[in-house]
N, CA, C and O atoms as CSV, one atom per row, in Angstrom:
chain,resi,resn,atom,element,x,y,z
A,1,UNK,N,N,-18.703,-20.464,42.705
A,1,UNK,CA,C,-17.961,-19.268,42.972
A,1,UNK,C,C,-18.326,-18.181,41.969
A,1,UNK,O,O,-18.388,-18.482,40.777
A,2,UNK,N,N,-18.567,-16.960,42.368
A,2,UNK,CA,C,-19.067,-16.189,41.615
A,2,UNK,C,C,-17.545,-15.022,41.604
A,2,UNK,O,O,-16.615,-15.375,42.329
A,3,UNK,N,N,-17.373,-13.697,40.785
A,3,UNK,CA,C,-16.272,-13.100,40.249
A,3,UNK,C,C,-15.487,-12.618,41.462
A,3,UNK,O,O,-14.274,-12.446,41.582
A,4,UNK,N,N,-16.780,-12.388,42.597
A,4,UNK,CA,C,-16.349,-11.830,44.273
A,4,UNK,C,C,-15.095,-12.616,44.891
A,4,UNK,O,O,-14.119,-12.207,45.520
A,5,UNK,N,N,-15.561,-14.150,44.394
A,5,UNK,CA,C,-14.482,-14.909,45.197
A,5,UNK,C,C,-13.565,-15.416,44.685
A,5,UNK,O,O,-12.811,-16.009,45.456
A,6,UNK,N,N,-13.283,-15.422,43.509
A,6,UNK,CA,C,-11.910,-15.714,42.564
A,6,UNK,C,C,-10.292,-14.852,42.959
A,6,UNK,O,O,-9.827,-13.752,42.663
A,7,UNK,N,N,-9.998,-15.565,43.448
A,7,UNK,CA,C,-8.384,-14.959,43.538
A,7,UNK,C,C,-8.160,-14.471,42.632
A,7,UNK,O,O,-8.456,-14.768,41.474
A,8,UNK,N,N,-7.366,-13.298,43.215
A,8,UNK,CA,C,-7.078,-12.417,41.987
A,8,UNK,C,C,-5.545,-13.071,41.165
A,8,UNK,O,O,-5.322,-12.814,39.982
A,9,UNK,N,N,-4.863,-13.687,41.777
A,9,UNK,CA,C,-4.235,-14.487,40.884
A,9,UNK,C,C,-4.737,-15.632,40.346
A,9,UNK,O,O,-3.951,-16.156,39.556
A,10,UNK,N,N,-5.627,-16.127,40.473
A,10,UNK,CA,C,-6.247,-16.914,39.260
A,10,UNK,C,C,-7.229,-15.884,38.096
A,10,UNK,O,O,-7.545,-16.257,36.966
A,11,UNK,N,N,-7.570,-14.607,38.681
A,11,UNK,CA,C,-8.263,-13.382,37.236
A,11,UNK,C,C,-6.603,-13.455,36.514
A,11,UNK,O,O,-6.377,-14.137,35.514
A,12,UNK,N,N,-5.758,-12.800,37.073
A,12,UNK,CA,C,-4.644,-12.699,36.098
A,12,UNK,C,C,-4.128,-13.710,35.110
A,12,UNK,O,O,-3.738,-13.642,33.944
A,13,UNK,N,N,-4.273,-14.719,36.039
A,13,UNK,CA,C,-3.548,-15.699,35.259
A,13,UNK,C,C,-4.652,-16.163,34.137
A,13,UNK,O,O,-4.131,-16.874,33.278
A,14,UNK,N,N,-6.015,-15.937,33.946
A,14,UNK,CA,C,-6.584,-16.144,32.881
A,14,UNK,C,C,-6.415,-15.218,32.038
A,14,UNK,O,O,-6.329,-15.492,30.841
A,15,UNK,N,N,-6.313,-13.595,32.617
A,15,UNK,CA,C,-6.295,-12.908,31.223
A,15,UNK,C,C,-4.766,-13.065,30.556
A,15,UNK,O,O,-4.586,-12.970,29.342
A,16,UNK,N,N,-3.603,-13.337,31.594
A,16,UNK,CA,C,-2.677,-13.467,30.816
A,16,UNK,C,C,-2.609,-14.941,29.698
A,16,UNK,O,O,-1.878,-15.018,28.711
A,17,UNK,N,N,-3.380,-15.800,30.084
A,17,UNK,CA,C,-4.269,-17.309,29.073
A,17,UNK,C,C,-4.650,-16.460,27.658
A,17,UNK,O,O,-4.149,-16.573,26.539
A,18,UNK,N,N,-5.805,-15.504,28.171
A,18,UNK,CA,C,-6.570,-15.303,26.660
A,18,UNK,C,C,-5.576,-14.501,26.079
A,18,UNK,O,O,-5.640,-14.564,24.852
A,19,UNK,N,N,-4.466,-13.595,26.592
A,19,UNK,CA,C,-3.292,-12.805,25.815
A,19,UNK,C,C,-2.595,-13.598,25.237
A,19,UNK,O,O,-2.418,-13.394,24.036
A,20,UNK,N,N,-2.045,-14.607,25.778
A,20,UNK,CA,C,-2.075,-15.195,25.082
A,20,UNK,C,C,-2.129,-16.014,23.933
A,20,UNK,O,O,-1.348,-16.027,22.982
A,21,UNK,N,N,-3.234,-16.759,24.146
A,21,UNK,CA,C,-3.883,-16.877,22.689
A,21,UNK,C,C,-3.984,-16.389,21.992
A,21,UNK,O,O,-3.641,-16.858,20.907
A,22,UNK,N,N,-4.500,-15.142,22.068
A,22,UNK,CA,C,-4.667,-13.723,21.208
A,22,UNK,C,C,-3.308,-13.884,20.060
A,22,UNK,O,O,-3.383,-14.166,18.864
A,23,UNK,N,N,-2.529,-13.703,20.584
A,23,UNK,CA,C,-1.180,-13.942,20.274
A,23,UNK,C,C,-0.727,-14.894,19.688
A,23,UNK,O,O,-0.032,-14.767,18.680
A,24,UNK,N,N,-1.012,-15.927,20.165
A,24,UNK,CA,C,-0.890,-17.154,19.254
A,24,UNK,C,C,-1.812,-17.366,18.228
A,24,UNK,O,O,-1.203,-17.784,17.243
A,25,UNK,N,N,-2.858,-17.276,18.047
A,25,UNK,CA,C,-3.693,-16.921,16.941
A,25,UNK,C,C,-3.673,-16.040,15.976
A,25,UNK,O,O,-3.987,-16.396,14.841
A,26,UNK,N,N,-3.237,-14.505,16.291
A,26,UNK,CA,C,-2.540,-13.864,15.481
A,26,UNK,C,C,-0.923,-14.741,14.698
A,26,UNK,O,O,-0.975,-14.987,13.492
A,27,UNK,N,N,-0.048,-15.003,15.231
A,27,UNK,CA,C,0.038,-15.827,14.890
A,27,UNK,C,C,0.344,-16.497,14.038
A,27,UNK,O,O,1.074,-16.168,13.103
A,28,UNK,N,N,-0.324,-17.889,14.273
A,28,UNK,CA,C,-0.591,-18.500,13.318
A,28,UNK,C,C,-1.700,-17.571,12.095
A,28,UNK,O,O,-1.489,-17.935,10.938
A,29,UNK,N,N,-2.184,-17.085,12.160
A,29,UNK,CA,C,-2.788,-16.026,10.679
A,29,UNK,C,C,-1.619,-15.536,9.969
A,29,UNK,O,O,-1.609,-15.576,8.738
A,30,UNK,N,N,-0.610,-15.067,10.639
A,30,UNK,CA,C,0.566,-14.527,9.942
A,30,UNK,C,C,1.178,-15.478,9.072
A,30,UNK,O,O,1.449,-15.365,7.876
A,31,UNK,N,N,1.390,-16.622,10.009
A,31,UNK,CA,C,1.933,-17.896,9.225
A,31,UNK,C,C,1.320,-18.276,8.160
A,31,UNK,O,O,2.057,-18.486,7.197
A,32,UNK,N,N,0.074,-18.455,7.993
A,32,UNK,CA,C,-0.568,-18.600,7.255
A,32,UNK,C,C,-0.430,-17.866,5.861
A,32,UNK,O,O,-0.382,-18.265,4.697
A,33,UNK,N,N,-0.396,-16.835,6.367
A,33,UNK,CA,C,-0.578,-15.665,5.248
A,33,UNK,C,C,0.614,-15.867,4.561
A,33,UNK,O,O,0.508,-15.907,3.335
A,34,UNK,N,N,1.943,-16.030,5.138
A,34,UNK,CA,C,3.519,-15.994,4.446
A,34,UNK,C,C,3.303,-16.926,4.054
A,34,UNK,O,O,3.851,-16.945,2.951
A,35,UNK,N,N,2.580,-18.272,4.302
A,35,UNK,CA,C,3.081,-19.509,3.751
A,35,UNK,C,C,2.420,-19.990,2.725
A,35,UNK,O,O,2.560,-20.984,2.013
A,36,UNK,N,N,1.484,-18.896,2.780
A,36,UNK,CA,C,0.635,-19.353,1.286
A,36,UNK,C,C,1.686,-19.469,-0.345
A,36,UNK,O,O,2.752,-18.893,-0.558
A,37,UNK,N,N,0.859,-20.486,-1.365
A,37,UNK,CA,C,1.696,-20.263,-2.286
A,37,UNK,C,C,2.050,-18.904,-3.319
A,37,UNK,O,O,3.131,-18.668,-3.860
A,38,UNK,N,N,0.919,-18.191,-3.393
A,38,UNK,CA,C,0.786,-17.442,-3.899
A,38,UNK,C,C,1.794,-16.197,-3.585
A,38,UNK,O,O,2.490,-15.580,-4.391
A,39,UNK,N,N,1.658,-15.995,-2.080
A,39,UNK,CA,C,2.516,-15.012,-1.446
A,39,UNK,C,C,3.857,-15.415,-1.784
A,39,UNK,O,O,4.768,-14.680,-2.166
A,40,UNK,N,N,3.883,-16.736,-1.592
A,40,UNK,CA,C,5.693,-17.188,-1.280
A,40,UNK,C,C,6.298,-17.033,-3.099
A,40,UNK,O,O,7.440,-16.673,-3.384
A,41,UNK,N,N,5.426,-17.329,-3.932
A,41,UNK,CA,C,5.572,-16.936,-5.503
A,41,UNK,C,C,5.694,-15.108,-6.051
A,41,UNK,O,O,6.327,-14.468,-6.890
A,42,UNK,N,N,4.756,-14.864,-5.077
A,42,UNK,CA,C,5.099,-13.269,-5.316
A,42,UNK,C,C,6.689,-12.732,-4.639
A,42,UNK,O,O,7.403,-11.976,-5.298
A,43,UNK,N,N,7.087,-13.213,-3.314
A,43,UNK,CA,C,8.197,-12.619,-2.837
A,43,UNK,C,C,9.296,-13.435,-3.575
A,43,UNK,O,O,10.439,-12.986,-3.496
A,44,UNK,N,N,9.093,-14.571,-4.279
A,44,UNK,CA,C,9.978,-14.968,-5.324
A,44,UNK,C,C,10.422,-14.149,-5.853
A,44,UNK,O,O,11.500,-13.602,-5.619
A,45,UNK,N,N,9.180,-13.776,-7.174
A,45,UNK,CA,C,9.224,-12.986,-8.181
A,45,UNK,C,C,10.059,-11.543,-7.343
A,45,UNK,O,O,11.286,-11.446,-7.342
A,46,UNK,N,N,9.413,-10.816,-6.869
A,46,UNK,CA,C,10.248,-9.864,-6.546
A,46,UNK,C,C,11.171,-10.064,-6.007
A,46,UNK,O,O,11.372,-8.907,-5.636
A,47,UNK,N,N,12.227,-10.776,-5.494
A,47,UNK,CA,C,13.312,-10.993,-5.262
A,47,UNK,C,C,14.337,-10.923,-6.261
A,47,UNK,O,O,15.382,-10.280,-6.349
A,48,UNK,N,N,13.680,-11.868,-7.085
A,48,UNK,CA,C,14.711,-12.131,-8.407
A,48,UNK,C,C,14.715,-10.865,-9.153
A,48,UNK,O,O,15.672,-10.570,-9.869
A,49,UNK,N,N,13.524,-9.979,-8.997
A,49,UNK,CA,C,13.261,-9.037,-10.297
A,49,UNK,C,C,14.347,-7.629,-9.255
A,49,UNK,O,O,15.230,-6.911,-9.723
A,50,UNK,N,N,13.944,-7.656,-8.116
A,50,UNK,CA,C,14.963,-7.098,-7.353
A,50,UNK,C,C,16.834,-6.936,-7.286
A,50,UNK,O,O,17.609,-5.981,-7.225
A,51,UNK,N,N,16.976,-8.399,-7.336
A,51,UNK,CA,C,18.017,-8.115,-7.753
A,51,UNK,C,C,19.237,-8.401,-9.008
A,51,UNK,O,O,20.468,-8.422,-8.996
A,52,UNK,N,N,17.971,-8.644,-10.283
A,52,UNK,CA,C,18.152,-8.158,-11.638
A,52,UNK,C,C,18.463,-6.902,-11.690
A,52,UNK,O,O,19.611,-6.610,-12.024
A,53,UNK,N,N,17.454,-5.803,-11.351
A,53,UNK,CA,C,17.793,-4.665,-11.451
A,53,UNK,C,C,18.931,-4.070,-10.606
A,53,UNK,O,O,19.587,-3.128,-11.049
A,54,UNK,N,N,19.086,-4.405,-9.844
A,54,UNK,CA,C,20.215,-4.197,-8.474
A,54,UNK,C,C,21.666,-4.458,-9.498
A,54,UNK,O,O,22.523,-3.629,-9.803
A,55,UNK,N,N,21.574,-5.838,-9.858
A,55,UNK,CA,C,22.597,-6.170,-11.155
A,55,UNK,C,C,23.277,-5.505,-12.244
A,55,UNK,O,O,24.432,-5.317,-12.625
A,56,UNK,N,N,22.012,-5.204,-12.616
A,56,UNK,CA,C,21.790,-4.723,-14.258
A,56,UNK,C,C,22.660,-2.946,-13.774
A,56,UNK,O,O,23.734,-2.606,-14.269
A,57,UNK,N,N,21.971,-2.186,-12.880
A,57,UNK,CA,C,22.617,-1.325,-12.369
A,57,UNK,C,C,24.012,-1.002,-12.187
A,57,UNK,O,O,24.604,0.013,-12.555
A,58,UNK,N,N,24.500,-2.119,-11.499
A,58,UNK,CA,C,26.029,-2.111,-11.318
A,58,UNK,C,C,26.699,-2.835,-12.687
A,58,UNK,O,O,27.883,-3.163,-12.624
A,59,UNK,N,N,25.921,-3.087,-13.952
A,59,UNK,CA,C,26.482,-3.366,-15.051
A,59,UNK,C,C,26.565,-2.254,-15.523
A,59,UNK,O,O,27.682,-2.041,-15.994
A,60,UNK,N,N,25.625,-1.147,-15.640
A,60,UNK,CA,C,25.962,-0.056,-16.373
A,60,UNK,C,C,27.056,0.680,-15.913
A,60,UNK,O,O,28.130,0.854,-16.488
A,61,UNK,N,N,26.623,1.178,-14.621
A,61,UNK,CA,C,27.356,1.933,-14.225
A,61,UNK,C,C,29.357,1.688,-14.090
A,61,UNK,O,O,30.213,2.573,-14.106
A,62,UNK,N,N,29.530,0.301,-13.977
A,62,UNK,CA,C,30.185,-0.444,-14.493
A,62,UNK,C,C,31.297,-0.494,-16.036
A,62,UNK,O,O,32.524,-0.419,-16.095
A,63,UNK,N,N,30.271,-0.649,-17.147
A,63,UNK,CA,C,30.752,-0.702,-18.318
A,63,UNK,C,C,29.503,0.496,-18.818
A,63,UNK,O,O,28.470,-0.034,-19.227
A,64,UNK,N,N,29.519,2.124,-18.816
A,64,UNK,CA,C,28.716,2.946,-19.141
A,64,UNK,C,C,28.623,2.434,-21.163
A,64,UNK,O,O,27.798,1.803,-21.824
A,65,UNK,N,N,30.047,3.183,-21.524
A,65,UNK,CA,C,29.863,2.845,-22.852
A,65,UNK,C,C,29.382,1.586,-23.663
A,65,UNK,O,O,28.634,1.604,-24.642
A,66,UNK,N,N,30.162,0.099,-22.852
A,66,UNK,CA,C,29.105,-1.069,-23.599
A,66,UNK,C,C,27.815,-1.260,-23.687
A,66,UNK,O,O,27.403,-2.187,-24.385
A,67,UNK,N,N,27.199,-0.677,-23.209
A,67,UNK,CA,C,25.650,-0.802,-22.322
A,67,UNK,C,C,25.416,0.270,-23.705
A,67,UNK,O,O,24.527,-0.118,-24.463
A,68,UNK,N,N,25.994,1.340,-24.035
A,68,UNK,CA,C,25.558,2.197,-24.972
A,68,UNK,C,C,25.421,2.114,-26.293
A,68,UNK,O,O,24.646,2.610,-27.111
A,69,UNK,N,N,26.415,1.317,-26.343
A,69,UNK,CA,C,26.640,0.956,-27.914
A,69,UNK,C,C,25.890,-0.134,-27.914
A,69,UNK,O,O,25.504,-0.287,-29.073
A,70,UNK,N,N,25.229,-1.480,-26.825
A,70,UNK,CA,C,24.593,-2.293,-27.277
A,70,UNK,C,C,23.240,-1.791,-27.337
A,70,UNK,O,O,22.475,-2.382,-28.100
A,71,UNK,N,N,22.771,-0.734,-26.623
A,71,UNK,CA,C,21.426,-0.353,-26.665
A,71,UNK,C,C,21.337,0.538,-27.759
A,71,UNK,O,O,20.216,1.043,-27.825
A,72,UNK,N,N,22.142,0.925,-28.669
A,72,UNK,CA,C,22.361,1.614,-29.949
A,72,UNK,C,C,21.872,0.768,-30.730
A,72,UNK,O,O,20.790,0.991,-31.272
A,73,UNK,N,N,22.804,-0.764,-31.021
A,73,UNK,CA,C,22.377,-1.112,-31.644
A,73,UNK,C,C,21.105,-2.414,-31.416
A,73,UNK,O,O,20.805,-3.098,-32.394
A,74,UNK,N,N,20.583,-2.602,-30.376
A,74,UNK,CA,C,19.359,-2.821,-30.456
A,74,UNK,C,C,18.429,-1.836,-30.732
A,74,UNK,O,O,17.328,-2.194,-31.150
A,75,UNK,N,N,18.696,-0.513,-30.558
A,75,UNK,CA,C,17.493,-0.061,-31.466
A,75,UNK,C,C,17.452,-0.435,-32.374
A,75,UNK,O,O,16.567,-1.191,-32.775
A,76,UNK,N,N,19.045,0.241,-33.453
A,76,UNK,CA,C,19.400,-0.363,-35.028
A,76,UNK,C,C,18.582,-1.313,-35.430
A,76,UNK,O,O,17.753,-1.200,-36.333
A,77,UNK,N,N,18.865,-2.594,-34.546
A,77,UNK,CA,C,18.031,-3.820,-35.011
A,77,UNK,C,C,16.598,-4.060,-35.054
A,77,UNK,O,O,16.009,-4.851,-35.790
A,78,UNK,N,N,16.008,-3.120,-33.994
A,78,UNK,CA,C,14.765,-3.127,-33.912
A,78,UNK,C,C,14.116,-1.802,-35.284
A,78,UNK,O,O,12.956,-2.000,-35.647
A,79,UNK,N,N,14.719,-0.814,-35.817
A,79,UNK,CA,C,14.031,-0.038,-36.860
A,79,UNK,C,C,14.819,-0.195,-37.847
A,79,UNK,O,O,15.199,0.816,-38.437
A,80,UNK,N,N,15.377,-1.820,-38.387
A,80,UNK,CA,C,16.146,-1.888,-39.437
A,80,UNK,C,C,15.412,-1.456,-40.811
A,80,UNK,O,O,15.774,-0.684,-41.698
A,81,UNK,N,N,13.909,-2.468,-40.614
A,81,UNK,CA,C,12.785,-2.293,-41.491
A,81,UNK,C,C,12.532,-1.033,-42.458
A,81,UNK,O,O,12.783,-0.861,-43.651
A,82,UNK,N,N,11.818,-0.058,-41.282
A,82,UNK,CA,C,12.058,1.709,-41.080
A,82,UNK,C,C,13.373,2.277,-41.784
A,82,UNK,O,O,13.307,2.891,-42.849
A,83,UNK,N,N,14.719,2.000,-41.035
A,83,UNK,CA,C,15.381,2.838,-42.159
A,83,UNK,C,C,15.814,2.317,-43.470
A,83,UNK,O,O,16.140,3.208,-44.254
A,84,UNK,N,N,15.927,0.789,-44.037
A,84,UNK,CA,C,16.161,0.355,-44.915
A,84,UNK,C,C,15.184,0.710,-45.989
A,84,UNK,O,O,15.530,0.534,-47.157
A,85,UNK,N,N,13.567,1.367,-45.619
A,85,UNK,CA,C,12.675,2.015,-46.543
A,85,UNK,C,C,13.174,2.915,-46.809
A,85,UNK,O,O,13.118,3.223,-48.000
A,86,UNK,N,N,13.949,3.847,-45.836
A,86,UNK,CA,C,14.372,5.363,-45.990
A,86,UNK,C,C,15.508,5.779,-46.577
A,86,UNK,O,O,15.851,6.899,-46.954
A,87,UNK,N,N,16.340,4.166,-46.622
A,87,UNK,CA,C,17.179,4.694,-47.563
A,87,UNK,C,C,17.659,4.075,-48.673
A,87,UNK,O,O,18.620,4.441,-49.349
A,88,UNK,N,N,16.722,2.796,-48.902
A,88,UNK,CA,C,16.199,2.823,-50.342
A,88,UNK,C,C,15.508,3.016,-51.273
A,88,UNK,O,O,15.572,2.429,-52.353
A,89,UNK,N,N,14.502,4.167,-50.850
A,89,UNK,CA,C,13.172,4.812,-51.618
A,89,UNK,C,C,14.311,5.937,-52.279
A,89,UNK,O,O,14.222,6.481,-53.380
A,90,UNK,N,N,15.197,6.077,-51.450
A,90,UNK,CA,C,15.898,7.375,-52.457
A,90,UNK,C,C,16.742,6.673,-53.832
A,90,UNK,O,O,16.923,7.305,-54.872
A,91,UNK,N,N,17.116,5.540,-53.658
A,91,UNK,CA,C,18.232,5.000,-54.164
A,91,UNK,C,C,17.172,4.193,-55.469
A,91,UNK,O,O,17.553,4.055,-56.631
A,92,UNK,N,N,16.183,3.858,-55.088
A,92,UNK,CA,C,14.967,3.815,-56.610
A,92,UNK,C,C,15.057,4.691,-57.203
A,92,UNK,O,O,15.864,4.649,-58.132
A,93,UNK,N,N,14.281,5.926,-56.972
A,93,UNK,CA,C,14.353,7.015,-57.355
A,93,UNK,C,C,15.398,7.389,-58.411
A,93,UNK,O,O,15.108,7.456,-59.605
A,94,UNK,N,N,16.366,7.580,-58.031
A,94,UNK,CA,C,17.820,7.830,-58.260
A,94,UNK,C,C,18.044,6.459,-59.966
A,94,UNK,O,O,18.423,6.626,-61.125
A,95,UNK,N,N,17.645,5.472,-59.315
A,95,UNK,CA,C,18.046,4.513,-60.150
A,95,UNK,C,C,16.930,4.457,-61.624
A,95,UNK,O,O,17.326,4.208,-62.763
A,96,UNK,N,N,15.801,4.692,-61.322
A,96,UNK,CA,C,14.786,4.860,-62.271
A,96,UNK,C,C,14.906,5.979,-63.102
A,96,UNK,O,O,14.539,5.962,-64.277
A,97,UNK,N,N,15.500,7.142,-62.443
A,97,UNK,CA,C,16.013,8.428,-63.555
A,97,UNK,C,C,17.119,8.175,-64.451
A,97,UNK,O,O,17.262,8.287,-65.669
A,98,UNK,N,N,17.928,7.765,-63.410
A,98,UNK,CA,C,19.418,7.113,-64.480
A,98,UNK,C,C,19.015,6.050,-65.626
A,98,UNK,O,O,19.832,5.895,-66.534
A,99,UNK,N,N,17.842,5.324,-65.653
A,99,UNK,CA,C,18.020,4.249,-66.869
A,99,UNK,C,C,17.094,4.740,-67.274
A,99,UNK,O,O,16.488,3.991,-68.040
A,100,UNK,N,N,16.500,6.000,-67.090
A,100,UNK,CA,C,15.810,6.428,-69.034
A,100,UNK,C,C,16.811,7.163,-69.283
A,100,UNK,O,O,17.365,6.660,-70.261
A,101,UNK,N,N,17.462,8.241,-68.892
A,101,UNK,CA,C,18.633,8.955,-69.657
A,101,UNK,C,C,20.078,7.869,-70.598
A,101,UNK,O,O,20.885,8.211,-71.462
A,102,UNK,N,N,19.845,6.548,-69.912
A,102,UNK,CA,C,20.574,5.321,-70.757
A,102,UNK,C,C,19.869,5.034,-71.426
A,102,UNK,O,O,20.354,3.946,-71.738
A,103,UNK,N,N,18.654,5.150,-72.213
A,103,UNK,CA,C,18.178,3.978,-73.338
A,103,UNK,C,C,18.651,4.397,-74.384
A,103,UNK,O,O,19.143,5.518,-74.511
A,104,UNK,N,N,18.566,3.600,-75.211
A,104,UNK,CA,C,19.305,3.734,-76.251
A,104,UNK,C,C,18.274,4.557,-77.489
A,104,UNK,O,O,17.093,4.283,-77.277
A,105,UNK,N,N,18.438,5.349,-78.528
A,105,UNK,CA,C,18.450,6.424,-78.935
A,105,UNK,C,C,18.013,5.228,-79.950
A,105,UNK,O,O,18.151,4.029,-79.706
A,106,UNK,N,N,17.211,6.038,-81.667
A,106,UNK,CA,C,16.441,5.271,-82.424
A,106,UNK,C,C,17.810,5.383,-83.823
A,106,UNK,O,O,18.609,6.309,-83.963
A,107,UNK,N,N,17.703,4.226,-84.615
A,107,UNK,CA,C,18.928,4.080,-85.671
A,107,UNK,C,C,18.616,5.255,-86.020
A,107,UNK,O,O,17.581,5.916,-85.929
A,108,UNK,N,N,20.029,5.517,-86.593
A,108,UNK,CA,C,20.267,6.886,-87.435
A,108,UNK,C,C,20.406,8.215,-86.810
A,108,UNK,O,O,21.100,9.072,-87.357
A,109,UNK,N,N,19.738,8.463,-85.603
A,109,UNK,CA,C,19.962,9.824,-84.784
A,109,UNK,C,C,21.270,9.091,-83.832
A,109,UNK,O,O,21.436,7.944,-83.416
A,110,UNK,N,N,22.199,10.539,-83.706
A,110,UNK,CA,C,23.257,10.467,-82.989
A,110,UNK,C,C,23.057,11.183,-80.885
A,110,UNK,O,O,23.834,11.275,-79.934
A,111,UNK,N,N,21.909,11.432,-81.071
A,111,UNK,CA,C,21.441,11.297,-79.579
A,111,UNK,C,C,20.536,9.679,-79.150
A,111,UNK,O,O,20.131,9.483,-78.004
């Protein structure tokens, strides 16, 4: 039988076969693709990191001032180093002038 003599419901019913497939082969590629580990580790990760921030959000907005004063003093803690130079380079200073004006004076002079 050549294309002349094929019922035309048996042409349809093949191309609706290869649509089909088409379809089912697409598909399974999709499946594939979601079910990989890598993918399924990435929509992990962003999930969780999603709704950390989603969280973290309704914590601030939440408690504005605690959030302020703790991120105050994590800076604090993080440039303790930094200002403890800055504000004991003055307090040397200060302390090294004061103990020569204390030494003690040579026998016999009253300065």
């Amino acid at each position: 039988m050549n294309d002349d003599q094929i019922p035309v419901s048996l042409i349809e019913a093949r191309a609706r076969s290869q649509s089909a497939r088409q379809r089912l082969l697409g598909t399974l590629d999709e499946m594939q693709g979601r079910l990989n580990p890598v993918t399924l580790a990435q929509d992990a990760v962003e999930n969780v990191a999603g709704r950390l921030v989603r969280d973290g959000v309704q914590a601030v907005r939440a408690r504005p001032k605690a959030i302020a004063a703790a991120a105050g003093l994590a800076v604090l803690f993080m440039a303790r180093k930094p200002l403890a130079r800055l504000l004991w380079s003055g307090t040397k200073r200060a302390t090294a002038a004061g103990a020569k004006s204390l030494k003690r004076s040579k026998k016999g002079s009253s300065k």
